[in-house]
N, C-alpha and C positions, 0 to 999 in steps of 0.2 A: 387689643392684641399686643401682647410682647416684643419686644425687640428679636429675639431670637425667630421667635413663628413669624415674625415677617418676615426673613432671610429665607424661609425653607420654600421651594420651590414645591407645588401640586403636580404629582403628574400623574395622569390614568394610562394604562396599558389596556386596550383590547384584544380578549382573547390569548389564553391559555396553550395554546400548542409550543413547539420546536422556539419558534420567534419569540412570542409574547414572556417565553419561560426567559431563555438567553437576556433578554432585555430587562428582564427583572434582576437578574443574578449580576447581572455585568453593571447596572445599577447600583447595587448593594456593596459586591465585592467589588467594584475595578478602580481605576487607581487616575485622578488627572496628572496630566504633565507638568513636572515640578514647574515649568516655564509660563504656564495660563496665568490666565488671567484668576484671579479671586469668583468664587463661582457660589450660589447658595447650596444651601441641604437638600436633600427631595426627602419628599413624601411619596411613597410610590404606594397605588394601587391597583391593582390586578383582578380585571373581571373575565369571567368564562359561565360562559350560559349553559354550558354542560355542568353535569353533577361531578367532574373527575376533570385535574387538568393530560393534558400531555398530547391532546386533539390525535393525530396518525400513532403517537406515540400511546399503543394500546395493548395493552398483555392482560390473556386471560388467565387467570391459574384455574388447575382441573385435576380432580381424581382419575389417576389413569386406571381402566377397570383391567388390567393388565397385572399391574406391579403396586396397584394401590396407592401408589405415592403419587403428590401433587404435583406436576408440570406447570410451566410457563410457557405461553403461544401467541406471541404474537402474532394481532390481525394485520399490526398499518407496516410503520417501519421497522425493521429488520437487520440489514447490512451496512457496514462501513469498510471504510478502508483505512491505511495510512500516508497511501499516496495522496486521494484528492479532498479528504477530508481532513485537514490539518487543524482547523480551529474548534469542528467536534472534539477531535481526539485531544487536545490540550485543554477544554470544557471537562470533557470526560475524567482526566487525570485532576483536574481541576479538585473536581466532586467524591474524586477518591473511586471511581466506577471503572471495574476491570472489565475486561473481554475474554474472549477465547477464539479461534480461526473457526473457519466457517467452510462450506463447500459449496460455492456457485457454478449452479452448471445450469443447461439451457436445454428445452424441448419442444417441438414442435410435431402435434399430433393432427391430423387433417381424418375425420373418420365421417360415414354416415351417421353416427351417432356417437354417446362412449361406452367405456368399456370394453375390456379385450372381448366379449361376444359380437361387437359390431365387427367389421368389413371397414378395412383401414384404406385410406387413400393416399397418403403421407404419412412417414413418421420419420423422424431423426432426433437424435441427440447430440449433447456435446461432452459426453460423459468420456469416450478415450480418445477426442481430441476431432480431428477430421476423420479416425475410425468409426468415428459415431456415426457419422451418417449414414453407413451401410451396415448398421446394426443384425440385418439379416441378408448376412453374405452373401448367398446365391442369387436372392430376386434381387435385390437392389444393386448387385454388380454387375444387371443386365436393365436394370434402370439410368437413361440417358439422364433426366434431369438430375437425379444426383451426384453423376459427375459433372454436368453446368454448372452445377450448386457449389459443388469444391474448386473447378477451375477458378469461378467469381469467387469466393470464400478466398484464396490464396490471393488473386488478381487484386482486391480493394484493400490487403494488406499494403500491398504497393500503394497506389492509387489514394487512400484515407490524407496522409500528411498531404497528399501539393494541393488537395483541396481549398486549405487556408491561405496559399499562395495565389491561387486564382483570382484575379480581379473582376473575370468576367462572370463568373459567380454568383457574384455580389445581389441578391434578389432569387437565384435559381431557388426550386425546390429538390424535395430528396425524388419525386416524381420524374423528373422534367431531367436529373443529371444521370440518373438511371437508365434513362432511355437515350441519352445522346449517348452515350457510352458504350451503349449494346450491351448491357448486361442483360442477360437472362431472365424471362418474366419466373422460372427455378426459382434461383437465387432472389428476384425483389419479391415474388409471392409466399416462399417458405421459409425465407432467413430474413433478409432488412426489414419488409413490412413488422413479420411476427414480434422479433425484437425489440424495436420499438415501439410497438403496441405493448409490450410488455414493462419496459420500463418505464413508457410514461401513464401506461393506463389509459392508452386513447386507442378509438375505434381505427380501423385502418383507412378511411377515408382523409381522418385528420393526420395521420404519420405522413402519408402522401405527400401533403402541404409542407411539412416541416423546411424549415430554409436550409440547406445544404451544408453550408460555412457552418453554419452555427450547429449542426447536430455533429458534423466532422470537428469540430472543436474539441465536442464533448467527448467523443467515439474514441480521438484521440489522446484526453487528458488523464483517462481511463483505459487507455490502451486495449479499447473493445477490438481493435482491427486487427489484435496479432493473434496466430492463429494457434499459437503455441501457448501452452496456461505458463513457462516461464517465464514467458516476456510479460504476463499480468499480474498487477498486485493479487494477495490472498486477500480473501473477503472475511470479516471478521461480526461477532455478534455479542450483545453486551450479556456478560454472566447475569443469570437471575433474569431474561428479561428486559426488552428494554423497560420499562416501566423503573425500575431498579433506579435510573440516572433522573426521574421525574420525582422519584422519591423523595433522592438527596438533594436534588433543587428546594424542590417541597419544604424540607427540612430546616434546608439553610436560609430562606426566606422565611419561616416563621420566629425564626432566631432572632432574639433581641439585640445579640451583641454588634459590633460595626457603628459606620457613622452612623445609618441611616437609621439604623433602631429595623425593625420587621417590618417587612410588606404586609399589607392588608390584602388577603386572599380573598377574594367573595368569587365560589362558586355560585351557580345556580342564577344566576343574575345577568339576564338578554339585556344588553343596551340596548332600549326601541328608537331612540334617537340623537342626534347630536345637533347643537344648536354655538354656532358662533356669537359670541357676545364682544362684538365690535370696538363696546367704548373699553372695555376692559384687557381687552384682548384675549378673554381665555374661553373654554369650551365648557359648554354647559350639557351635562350626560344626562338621558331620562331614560333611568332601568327599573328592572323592575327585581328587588328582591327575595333573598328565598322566602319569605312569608309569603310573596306575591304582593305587597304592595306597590306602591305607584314612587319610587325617588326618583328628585335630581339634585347635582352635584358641580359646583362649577369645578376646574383644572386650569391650569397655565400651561402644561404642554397635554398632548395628547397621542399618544402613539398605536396605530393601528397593527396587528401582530395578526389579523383574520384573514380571510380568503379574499384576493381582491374582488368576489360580489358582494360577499357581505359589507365589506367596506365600501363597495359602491353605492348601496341602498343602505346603509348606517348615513350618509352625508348627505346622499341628495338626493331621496326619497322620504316622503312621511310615512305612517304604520300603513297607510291606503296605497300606498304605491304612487304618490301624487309627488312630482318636482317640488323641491325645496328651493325654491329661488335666491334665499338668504344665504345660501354656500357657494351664489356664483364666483363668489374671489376664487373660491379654489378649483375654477373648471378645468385648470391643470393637473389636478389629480383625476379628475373625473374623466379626462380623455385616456391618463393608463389605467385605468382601472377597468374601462369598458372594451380595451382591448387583450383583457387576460381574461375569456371566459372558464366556467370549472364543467365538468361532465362527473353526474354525480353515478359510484359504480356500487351496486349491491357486492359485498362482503359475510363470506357464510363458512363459517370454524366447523368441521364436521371431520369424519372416519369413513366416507361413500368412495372408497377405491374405484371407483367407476369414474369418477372426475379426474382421472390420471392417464397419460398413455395406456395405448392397449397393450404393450409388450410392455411387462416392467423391466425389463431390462433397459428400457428409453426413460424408465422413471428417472425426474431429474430435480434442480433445487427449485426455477422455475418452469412451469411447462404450460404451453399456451396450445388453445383446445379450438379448434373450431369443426364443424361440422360444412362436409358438402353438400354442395345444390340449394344450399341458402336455408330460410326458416318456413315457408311454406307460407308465403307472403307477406309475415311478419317483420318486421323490421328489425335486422339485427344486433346484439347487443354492443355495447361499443369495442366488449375484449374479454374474451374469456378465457381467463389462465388461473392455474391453483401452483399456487407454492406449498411444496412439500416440507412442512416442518420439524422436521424428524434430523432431516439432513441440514436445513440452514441452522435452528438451534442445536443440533448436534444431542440432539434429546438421547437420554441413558439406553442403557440395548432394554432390549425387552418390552419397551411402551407401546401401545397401541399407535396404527400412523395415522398421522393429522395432519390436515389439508385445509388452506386457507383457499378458497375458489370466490374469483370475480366473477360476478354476473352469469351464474351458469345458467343456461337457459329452458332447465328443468332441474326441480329436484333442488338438494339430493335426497337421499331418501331420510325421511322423518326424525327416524329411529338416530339417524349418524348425525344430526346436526347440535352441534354444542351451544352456538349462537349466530347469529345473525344481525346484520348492520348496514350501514353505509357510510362511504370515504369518497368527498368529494376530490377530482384532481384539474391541477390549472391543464390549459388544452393552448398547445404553441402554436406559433405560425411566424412569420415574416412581421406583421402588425404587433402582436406582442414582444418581439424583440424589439421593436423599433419605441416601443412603451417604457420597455424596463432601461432605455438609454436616456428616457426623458426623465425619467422618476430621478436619475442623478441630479440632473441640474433642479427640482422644484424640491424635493425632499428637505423637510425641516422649515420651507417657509409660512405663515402664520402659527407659527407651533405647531405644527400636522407632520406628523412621521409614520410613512408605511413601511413596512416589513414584511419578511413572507416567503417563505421558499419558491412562490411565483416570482419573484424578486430573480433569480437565478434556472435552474434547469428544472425546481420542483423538488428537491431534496432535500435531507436535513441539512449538511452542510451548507445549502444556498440559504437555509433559512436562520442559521445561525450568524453565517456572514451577513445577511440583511440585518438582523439585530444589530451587530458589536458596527456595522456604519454607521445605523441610528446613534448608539451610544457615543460612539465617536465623533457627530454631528453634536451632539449634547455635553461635550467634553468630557467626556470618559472611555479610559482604555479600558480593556482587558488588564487583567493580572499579565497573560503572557505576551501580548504586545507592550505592555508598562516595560518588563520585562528587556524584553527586547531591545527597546528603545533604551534602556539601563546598560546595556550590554552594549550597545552601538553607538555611543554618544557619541562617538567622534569622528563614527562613519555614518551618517542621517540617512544616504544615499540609499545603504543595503535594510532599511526600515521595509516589513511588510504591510503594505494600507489593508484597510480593514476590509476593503473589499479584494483585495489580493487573496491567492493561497497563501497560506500562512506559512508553511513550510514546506518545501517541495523535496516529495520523496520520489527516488526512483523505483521501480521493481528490481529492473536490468539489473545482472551483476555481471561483468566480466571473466573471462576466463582467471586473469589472476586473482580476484575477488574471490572467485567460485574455490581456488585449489587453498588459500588462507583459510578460508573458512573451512574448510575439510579438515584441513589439520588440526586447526583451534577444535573442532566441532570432536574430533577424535581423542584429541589428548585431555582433555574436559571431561569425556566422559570415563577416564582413566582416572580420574582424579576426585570428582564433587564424590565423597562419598557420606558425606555428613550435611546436612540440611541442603536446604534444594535452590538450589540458581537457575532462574526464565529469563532469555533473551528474546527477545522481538525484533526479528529482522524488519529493517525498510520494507520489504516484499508484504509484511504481514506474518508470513512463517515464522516459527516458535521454535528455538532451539531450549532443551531442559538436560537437567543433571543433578544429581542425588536423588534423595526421595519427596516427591510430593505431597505424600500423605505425613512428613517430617513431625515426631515431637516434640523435635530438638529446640531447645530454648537460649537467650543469652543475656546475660545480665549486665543491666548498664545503668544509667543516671541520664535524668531529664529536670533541667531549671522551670519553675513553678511560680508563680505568683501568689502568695499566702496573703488572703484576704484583701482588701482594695481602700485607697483613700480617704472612701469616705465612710465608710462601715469601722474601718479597725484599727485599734491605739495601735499612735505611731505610721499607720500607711500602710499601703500594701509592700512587703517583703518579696525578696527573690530567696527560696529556696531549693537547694538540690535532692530531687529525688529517687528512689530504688525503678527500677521498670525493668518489666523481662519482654522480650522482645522472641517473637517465631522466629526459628531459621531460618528465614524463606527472602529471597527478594528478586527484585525483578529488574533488568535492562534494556533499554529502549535504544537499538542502534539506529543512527542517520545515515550514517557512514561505513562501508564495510570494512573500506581503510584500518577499521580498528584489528582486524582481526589481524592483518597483516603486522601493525606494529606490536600486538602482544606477540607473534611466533618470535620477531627477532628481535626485540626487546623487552620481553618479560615484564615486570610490573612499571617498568619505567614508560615501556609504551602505552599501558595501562593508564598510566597518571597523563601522561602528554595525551591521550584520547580525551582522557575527563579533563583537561583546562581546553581543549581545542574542542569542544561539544562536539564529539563523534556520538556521544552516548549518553547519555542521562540518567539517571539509578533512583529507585522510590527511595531507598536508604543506604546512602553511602556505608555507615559503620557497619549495618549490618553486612554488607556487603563483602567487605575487610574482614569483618569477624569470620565469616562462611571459610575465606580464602584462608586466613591462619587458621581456623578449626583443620582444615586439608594440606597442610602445610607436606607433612611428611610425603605424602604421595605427590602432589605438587611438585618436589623437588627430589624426587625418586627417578634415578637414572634411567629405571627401567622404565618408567613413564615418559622420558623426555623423548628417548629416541624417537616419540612420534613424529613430532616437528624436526627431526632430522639435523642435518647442517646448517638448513639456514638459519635456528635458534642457537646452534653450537658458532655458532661465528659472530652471529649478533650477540650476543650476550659477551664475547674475547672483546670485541671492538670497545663495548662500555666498558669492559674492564679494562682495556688500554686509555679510554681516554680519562678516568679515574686515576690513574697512575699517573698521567698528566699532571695533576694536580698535587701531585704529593706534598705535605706539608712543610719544602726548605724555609729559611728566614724569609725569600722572597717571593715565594708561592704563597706562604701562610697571610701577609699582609696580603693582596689581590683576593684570597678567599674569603677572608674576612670583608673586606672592602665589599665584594658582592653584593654579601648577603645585609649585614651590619651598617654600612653606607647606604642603605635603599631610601634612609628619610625619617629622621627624628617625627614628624608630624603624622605620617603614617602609622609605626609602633605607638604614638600618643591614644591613636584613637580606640586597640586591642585589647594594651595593657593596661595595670591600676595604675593611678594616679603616683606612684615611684616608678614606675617604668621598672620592674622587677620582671625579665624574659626568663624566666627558670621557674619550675615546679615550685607552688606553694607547699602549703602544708596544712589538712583540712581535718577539724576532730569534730566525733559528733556530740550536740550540744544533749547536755541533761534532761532529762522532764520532756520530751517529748512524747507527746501522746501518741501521734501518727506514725507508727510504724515504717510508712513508704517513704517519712522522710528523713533523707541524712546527713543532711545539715543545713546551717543558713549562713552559712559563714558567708562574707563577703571578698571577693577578690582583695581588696586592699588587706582587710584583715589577716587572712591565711597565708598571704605574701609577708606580711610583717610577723605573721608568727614564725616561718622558716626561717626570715634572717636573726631573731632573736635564737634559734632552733641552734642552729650554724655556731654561731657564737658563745652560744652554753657549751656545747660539744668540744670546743675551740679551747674552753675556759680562757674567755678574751680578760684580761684587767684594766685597771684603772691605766693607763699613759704606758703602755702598751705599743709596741711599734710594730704596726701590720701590713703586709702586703699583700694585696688581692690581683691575684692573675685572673684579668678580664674583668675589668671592673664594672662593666655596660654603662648604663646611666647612673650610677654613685650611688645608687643608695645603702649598698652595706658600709662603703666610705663616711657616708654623714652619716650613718645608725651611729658607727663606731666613734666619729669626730664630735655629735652632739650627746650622745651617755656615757662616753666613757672617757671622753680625752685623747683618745690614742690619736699618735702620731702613725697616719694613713699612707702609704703607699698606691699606687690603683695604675696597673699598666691594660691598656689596650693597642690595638691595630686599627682602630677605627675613628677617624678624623671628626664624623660628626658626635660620635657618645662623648668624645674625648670635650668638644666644645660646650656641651651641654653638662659636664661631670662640675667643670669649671665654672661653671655660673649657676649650677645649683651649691655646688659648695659655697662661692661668693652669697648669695641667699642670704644662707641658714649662718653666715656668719662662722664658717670653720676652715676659710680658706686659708687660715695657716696652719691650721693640722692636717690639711689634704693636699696630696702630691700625686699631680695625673702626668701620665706617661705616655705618650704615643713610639710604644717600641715591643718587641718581639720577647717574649720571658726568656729567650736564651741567649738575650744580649745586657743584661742586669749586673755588673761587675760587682755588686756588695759580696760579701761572702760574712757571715754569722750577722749579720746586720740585722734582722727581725725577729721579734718571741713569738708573731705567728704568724701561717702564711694559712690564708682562705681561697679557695678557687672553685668559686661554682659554674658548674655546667660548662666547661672551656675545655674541659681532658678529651672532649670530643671532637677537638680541633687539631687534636696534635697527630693524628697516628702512632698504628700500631710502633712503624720504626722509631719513633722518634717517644715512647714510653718512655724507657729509659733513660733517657735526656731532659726528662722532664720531673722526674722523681729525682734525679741525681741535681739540677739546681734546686729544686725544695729545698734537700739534704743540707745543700752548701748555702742555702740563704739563713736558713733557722742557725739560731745561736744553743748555743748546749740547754738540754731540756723543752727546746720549744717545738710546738705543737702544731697541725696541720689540717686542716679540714677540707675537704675534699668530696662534691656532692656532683654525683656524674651519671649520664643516662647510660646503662649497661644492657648487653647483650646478656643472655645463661650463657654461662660458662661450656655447656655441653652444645650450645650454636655455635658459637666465637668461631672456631677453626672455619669454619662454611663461609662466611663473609670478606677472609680473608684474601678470596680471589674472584672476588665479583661485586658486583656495582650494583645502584638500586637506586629509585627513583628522591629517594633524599635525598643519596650521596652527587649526582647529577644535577638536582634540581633545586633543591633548600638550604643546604650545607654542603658546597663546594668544597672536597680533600674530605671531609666530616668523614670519621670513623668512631665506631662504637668500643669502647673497651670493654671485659666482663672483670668479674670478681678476680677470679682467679689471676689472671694476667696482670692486674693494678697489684695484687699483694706479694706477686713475684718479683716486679720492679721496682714495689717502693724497699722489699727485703736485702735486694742486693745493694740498695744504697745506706742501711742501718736506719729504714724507717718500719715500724711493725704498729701493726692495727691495735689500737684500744676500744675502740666503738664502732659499731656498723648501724643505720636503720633504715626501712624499707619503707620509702613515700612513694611505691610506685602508683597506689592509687586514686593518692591526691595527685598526681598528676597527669591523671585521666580525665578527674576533675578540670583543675587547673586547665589542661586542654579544651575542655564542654565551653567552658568560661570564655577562652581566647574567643573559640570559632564562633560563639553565640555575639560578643562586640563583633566580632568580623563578620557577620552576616548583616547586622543591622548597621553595619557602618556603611555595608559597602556603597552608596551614591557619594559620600567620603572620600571613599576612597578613589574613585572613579573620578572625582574632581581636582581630586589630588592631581590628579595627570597618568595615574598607572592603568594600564588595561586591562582587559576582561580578565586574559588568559590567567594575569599572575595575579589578579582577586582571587581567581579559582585555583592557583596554588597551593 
């Protein structure tokens, strides 16, 4: 065995659903903490005795005999949220898997049999809120229990929160607090029982039992108890399917690339047994492969991802059902595992409208069926309810409607059935709570890791959380806890544990929440009128604007990897290349706060949102790109009045406190100082190896085959060709006396001091470039032809003293007022016939006027006093002082580039940077 394969750690996953997936993928992709300990590779392999992974996670697709076109219907799971699902929904984005809102609504139909020909004895919904319940006005407004039904329905909105407060509690059931309470057998027979029969898929006998605390926990974190659908999150459902998000896992486990190299998939493959091998420490698997033959396999860790009985009889049961004695070390797994039993429910995809409320106007998303007077001695099923999928997946108009029904206990009829199945589900109590607290403290000892949506409430998200704690026990994060913990280094405190919510959203919006977003929501739709902007409120709700169905396209450049180390002369290259991008992008609010600071802060609030994570975006640029495509209407008066005064004040205030800053002798040093003093070792890590902060200059090379790419220039290079650029333009000569206003880090000073001789001038305002100008000059050996300055260009007493003066990128420091002043000592520095160079970030000339009384998130935030000049206004001031243009040239788009470049160092610096001592906010600057 090699050195390397003895380093890599074996590890087998059982079982393919929700769990077994997550723990594959969080394996492959997640990230240890920089601070661990040195840790081996794995080997991971992933067995499922099913033919398909994704276990509840089941989509059929179907000919609808309707519209002809192919549907998705899921049988298992179905809905999420964004409140209590946090580590899904970050999975989801993960994997690149979108959604769309969903419509959860609830029914309870009580008949002698179904179908609207039976004799109803019950029915309600929850489709126009507590209106629902008296669905048929007349009789049911002379129906007592139904208003029992609604007094308790209002009454345990109250009542749900002090639940968890209760100490004496502690043990009750949902049985037992019901009846001390006097709630109405109404209300626990046709709303609490039905309910949660429904979402946990257990008989009503076993809901009864449930522990009190613990199901008000849940009723709670989910805000089941408010009566109002604004006070609850929107329910959501994954486009395509979920199968869609099994896919991409699918996918990205078979993929070679990462450390780990690809999981090993074997479907089709029962573990019949597991066997501890003691002197070794590791587990020995005995499956049976898709040929059907007879393997075993030894493992070093082992992670159980199945049903806690399968896992029960996988350890310590043989294929006979006979005790395995040799697994008693682990009889602490075997006590939670025998107290989480499952209730396995017949599952049947069909078009029998008859498994629906009798009134459809009570049809709902789920709706739970039971029939009176019992089964005719038969023993009753454990829950029979059909989810209408028409309404949860939001299926296209015109399909035929489809009905997922548990355990109906006839039928349906032949002809309507699509398929049929079974989904087993964990069945709670007092004893299984009191299990999944012990599984904490033994989990992960002799190598043995469960997981498992029984691990939590029976969900995906408890079964994703059970995963990323395993991994986390295994030392590995998540990408978005890695994340996190990147982001919070030096608050550990506000860390999410893996078994935490991962990020806690509210539904709630307040009133002032509520009237921000109106405005924002109004003037938005005044405005997106070119490709399409989707927000995702906290709630779930979808805010949109422009066209979704968008052709509109945008053209940009993305850095590439051209070939790799060990394949191609010379290495792998970074090169830049063409890509068109959809108009389209998406935002993810946390915060509503945001809406509030764009009304009175305009794109500055905008940017202070995005460093203060109110919101998150798939693609920033696109993002930017949409909002300049919309620019004009944007800032069309007739559009602003939406947002009123309070945008009209808040936007004067920035522009007063802009004015603050204006560029005098003593304003201009503090500005500078800001931005330019933040830390030589910082800009080290961004820029090229000259510390060159200005636009390169990017050409594309010859003989290129590949169309999409357009260049391979390298930052150093393209920065060395604009100061060679500069200097031609300049016609700099041999001993040459130059002075560069804003010299940053020196490097057009030593260009010019080691090829050419000239006697260098170089003034800035910034104390640290000034120290480092100085000892790279000392270097290179031309500290007597360089002369650094720490002073203001309008305090320079030479007059004809230079043949050229260079100033890049620095005329954006000066303002508009202070142009003038700034051309007229050029004028007076240059000696007769000399020459000026001058390379500057410009406004169009047909914007200019517009900026001149308003503030923006640059001028606030990155260049304090910074103002943009344009063409036109540079050739009127340098004229009045007897300077006139010989050359003009346009590198705006190397300096799009040049930009790609910065942000791309600055992405992968940033734990760099972070350690540098700067915070999150102003990485995300």
């Amino acid at each position: 065995m090699t050195e390397s394969a003895a380093k890599r750690t074996r590890v087998a996953i059982v079982g393919a659903g929700v769990s077994g997936l997550t723990c594959a993928w969080v394996l492959k992709n997640g990230r240890r903490w920089p601070s661990a300990a040195p840790q081996n590779d794995l080997d991971v392999e992933l067995f499922e005795s099913a033919d398909r992974l994704g276990g509840h996670t089941w989509t059929v697709r179907h000919e609808d005999r309707n519209t002809k076109d192919a549907v998705d219907l899921d049988m298992g799971f179905q809905v999420f949220n964004l409140t209590n699902y946090g580590n899904l929904v970050e999975l989801f984005e993960a994997l690149g898997v979108d959604s769309q809102p969903s419509t959860m609504s609830f029914s309870y139909s009580k008949t002698d049999g179904v179908g609207g020909s039976q004799s109803r004895a019950v029915e309600w919904s929850s489709n126009n809120g507590v209106f629902g319940i008296f669905n048929n006005a007349l009789r049911d407004a002379l129906d007592g229990d139904k208003w029992k039904l609604t007094r308790d329905l209002v009454r345990f909105e109250r009542d749900a929160e002090g639940i968890l407060e209760d100490e004496s509690l502690e043990g009750a059931t949902l049985e037992d607090w019901l009846g001390s309470k006097g709630y109405s057998s109404a209300f626990a027979e046709n709303y609490m029982y039905p309910m949660c029969s429904a979402i946990w898929s257990s008989p009503k006998d076993q809901v009864k039992q449930f522990p009190i605390q613990w199901l008000a926990r849940f009723v709670c974190n989910h805000h089941l108890h408010k009566v109002t659908s604004m006070q609850r999150p929107l329910w959501r459902v994954v486009r395509g399917g979920s199968r869609t998000y099994v896919d991409a896992i699918e996918s990205n486990l078979r993929d070679g690339s990462g450390r780990s190299g690809p999981t090993k998939i074997r479907l089709g493959c029962e573990v019949r047994s597991v066997e501890y091998m003691s002197a070794r420490g590791t587990y020995r698997l005995s499956y049976r492969d898709v040929g059907k033959s007879e393997v075993t396999k030894e493992f070093d860790v082992l992670i159980l991802g199945t049903h806690a009985d399968t896992a029960l009889n996988m350890l310590f049961y043989d294929e006979k059902g006979n005790p395995n004695d040799a697994m008693a070390h682990l009889n602490p797994f075997k006590s939670v595992l025998e107290s989480i039993p499952y209730c396995e429910n017949r599952v049947v995809l069909h078009t029998d409208r008859n498994w629906m409320p009798a009134e459809e106007k009570s049809w709902a998303s789920w709706n739970v069926l039971e029939r009176a007077g019992g089964q005719g001695g038969k023993a009753p099923p454990p829950v029979c309810m059909s989810y209408w999928a028409n309404l949860l997946s939001s299926l296209p108009k015109g399909c035929d409607d489809y009905f997922v029904t548990l355990n109906p206990w006839q039928g349906p009829a032949a002809k309507d059935v699509i398929l049929e199945g079974s989904l087993a589900h964990p069945q709670f109590s007092a004893e299984a709570e009191r299990a999944q607290k012990k599984l904490q403290s033994v989990n992960g000892s002799h190598g043995l890791y469960l997981c498992g949506a029984w691990c939590g409430y029976g969900f995906h998200e408890d079964g994703v959380r059970s995963a990323i704690d395993v991994c986390d026990r295994l030392g590995i994060l998540t990408p978005w806890h890695y994340k996190e913990r990147q982001e919070l280094i030096d608050t550990p405190q506000r860390w999410s544990g893996p078994t935490e919510q991962f990020r806690l959203l509210s539904p709630r919006a307040t009133y002032r929440q509520a009237t921000f977003t109106y405005l924002f929501d109004q003037y938005m739709k005044r405005c997106i009128k070119k490709g399409f902007l989707r927000i995702i409120l906290p709630s779930g709700h979808e805010l949109e604007y422009g066209d979704p169905n968008t052709t509109m396209h945008i053209d940009t450049h993305v850095l590439k990897q051209e070939g790799d180390s060990a394949n191609s002369t010379g290495g792998a290259r970074e090169c830049v290349c063409r890509q068109s991008l959809k108009a389209e992008s998406t935002l993810r609010v946390f915060d509503l706060g945001l809406f509030e600071d764009i009304v009175l802060n305009s794109d500055i609030g905008l940017g202070e949102s995005f460093f203060r994570r109110k919101f998150v975006v798939d693609d920033l640029f696109v993002l930017l790109t949409i909002l300049s495509k919309n620019l004009a209407e944007i800032n069309s008066s007739t559009n602003k009045w939406v947002m009123g005064l309070l945008s009209f004040f808040g936007n004067k205030w920035n522009y007063l406190k802009w004015l603050l800053r204006s560029n005098t002798v003593t304003m201009s040093r503090k500005n500078i100082e800001e931005h330019y003093d933040a830390g030589n070792e910082m800009y080290r890590l961004f820029l090229d190896e000259n510390m060159v902060y200005s636009s390169g200059i990017y050409t594309q090379d010859d003989g290129i085959s590949d169309s999409s790419i357009l260049t391979r220039d390298t930052l150093e290079a393209v920065q060395m060709r604009k100061l060679r650029k500069v200097v031609e333009m300049c016609e700099v000569q041999k001993n040459h006396s130059v002075l560069e206003i804003g010299c940053g880090w020196g490097a057009m000073a030593i260009l010019l001091a080691t090829e050419y001789a000239c006697n260098v001038t170089g003034i800035t305002l910034s104390t640290e470039q000034l120290e480092v100008c100085n000892q790279r000059a000392k270097d290179a050996g031309v500290s007597h032809l360089c002369t650094f300055l720490l002073c203001d260009y309008r305090n320079i007493e030479q007059v004809g003293a230079f043949d050229r003066v260079i100033s890049i990128e620095m005329i954006e420091a000066v303002g508009h007022e202070y142009f003038g002043t700034y051309f007229a000592t050029i004028s007076r520095w240059l000696k007769p016939g000399g020459k000026a160079a001058i390379q500057a970030i410009s406004y169009p000339d047909d914007r200019y006027d517009s900026q001149l009384y308003t503030s923006d998130f640059i001028k606030q935030h990155i260049f304090p006093g910074g103002h943009l000049p344009c063409k036109r206004v540079m050739l009127e001031c340098a004229g009045l002082h007897g300077l006139h243009l010989e050359d003009c040239i346009d590198i705006g788009k190397s300096y799009a580039i040049t930009l790609m470049k910065w942000r791309e160092n600055w992405v992968r610096e940033h734990a760099s940077v972070r350690k540098l001592g700067y915070s999150q906010e102003f990485w995300l600057k």
